[in-house]
C-alpha positions in Angstrom: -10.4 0.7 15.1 -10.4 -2.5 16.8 -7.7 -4.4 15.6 -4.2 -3.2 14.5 -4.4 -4.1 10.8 -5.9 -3.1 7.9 -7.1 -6.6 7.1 -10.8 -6.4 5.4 -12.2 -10.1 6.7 -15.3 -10.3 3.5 -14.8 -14.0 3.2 -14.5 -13.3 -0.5 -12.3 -15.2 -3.0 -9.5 -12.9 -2.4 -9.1 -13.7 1.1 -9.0 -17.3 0.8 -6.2 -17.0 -2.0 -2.8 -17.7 -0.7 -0.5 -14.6 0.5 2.1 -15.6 -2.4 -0.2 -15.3 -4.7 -1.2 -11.8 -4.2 2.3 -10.9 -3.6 3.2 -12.0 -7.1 0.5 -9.8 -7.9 2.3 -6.6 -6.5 5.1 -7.7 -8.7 3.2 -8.2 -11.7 1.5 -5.1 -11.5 4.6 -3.2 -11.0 6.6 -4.6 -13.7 4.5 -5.0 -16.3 3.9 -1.3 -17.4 7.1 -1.1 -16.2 8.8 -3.7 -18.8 6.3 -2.7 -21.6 7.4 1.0 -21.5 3.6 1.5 -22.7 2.0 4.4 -21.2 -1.9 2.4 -21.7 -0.5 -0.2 -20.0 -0.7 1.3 -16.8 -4.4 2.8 -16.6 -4.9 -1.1 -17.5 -3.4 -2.5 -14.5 -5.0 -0.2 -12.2 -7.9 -0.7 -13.4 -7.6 -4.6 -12.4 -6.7 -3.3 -9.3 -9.6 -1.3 -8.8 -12.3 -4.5 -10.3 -9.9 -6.9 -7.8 -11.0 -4.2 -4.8 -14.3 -4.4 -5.4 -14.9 -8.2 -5.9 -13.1 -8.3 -2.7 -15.5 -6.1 -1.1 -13.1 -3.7 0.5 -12.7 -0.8 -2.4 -14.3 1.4 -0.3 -11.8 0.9 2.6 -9.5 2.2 -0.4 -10.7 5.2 -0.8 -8.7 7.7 1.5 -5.8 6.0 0.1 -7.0 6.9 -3.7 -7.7 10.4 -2.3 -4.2 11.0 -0.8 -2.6 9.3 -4.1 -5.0 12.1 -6.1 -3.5 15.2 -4.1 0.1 13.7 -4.9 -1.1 13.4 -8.8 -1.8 17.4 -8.6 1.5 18.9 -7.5 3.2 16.1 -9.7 1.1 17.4 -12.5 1.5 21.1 -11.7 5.1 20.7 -11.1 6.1 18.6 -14.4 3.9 20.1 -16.8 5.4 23.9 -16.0 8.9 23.1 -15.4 9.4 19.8 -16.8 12.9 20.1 -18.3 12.2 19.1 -21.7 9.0 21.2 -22.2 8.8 22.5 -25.8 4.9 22.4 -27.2 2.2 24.0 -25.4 -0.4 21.7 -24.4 -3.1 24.6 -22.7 -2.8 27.4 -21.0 -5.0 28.5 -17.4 -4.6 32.2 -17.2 -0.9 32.9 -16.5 0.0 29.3 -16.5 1.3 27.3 -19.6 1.4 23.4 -19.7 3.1 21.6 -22.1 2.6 18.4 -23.6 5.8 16.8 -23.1 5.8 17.2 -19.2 2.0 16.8 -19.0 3.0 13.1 -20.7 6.3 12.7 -18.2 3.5 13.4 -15.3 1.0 11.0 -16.1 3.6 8.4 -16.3 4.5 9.3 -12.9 1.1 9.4 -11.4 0.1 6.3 -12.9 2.9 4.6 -11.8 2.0 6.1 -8.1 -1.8 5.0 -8.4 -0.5 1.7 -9.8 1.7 1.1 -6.8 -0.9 2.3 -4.2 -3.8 -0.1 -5.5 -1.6 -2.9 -6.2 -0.6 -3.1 -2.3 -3.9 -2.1 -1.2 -5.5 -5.6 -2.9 -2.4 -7.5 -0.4 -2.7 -5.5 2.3 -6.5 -5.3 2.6 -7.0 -8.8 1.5 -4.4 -10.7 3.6 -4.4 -11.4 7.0 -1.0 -10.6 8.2 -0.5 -12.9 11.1 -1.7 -16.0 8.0 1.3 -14.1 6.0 4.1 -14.1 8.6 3.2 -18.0 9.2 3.7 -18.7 5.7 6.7 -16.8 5.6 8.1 -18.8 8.5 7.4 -21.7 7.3 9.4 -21.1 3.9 11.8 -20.5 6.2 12.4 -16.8 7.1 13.9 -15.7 10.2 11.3 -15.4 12.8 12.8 -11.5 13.6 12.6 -10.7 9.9 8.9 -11.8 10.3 8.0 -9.8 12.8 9.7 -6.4 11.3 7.9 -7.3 8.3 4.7 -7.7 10.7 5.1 -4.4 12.6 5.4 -2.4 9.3 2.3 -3.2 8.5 0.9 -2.4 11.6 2.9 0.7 12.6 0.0 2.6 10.7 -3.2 1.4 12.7 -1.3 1.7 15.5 -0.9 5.5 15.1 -4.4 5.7 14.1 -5.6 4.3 16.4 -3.8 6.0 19.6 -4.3 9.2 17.8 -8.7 8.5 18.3 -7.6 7.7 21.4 -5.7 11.0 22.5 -8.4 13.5 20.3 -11.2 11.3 21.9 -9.2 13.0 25.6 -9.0 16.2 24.7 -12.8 16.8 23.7 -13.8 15.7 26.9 -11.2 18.2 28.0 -13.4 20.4 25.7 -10.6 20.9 23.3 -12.2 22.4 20.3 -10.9 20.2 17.2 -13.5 20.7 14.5 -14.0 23.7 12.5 -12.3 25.8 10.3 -9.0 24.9 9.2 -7.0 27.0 11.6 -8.4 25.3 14.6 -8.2 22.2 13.3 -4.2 22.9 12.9 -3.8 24.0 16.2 -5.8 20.8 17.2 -3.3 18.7 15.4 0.2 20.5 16.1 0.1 18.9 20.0 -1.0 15.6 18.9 2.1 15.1 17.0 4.4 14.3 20.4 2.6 12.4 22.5 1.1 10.1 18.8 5.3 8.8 17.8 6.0 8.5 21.7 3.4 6.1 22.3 4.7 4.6 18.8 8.4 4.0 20.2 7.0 3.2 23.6 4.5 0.4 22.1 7.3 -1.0 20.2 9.1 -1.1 23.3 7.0 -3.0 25.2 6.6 -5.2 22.5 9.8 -6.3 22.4 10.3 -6.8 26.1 7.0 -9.4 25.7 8.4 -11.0 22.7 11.7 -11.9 24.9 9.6 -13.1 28.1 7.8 -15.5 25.7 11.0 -16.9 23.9 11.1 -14.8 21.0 14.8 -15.1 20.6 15.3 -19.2 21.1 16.6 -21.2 18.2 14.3 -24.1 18.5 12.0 -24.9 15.8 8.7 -23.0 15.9 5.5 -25.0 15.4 2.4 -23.8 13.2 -1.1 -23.8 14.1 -2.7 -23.3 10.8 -1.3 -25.0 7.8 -2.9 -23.6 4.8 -2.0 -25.1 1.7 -2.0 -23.5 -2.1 -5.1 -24.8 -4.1 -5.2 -25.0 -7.6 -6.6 -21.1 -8.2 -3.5 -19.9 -6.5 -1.1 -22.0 -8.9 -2.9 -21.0 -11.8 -3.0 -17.6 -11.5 0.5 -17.2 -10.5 1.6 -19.2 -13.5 -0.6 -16.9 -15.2 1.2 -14.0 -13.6 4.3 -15.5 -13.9 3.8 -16.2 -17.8 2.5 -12.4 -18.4 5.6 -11.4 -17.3 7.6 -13.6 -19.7 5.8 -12.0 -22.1 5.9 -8.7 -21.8 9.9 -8.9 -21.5 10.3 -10.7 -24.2 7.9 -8.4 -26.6 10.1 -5.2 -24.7 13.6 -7.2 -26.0 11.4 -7.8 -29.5 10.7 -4.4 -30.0 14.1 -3.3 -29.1 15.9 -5.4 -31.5 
């Protein structure tokens, strides 16, 4: 990995929409199955998420992320639909094990939910450039040190990945065995663990010392170098976001009433 983000440059329509507008979309996504209180509304929502992915052209980059959320969905599943506390009719049973209908229900609102947050970040994170996202934030007028936690979050990630290639690239040539079977690739891992955070802490470190040199800290107003304006797409769709909202709280308080 080259670069210290997760940033997918496609030129596609979703990287030239404004960073707002795809973080309204997080919100959107998140509140909307939310609000409703509709179990269909969720498998909806991630399935925009999925169609958004792939117009973008980085679904594939995705993928791990969907595969890690899946392993999550199993022990959720496994867990809530033996023991869920409010378990009464059987759904099926798999030999000795009996799964019930209400806590198969309570899980797939849980992994839904989990899959819905997952995807809805991934179309931001993969989509957005994060230095373009920190400028806009500045320029709405956000503390420049609240910018850059919000910039090393997002690189904290790649940043382990990538020193962790580094150090498993070292110990082959050391002829370190760390392929194989499952055991060996344990032991391979277990040493990794150290030496992986302290060159986290110690990167973060150095980072800040470089930060300071350059006048991080100085009160005077920061210029920007790229000005990049919202076009009419990205005020449409987060009115559109914006009005779906609306909506679905106001059918919620209907339906309550």
């Amino acid at each position: 990995m080259s670069s210290l983000s997760l940033y997918v440059e496609k030129g596609s329509w979703l990287n030239r929409l404004h960073p707002y507008t795809k973080l309204l979309y997080i919100l959107a996504a998140i509140s909307i199955p939310l609000i409703g209180g509709k179990l269909w509304l969720f498998p909806i929502i991630v399935l925009c998420s999925i169609v958004l992915l792939i117009s973008g052209g980085c679904f594939r980059k995705a993928l791990p992320l969907i595969a890690f959320s899946f392993l999550m969905i199993l022990v959720i599943f496994l867990v809530q639909g033996l023991f869920y506390h409010a378990n009464e009719h059987v759904l099926f049973q798999m030999g000795a094990l009996t799964f019930y209908e209400e806590g198969v229900l309570y899980a797939s609102r849980i992994s839904f939910n989990i899959l819905n947050m997952l995807l809805s970040f991934a179309v931001f994170v993969l989509t957005t450039s994060i230095p373009d996202f920190v400028d806009e934030l500045e320029k709405s007028g956000f503390p420049p040190k609240m910018a850059y936690v919000i910039i090393s979050v997002f690189q904290i990630v790649p940043q382990m990945m990538k020193t962790k290639d580094t150090i498993v690239d070292a110990q082959r040539s050391r002829g370190m065995e760390t392929e194989g079977k499952l055991l060996t690739r344990m032991k391979a891992f277990l040493p990794l663990i150290s030496p992986v955070v302290m060159s986290a802490l110690i990167n973060t470190r150095e980072r800040a010392i470089a930060l300071e040199v350059r006048g991080f800290g100085r009160k005077n107003k920061k210029t920007i170098l790229s000005d990049r304006e919202k076009r009419p797409i990205d005020k449409a769709l987060g009115a559109l976001q914006l009005i779906l909202i609306l909506a679905v709280i106001v059918w919620r308080v209907a339906s309550c009433l």
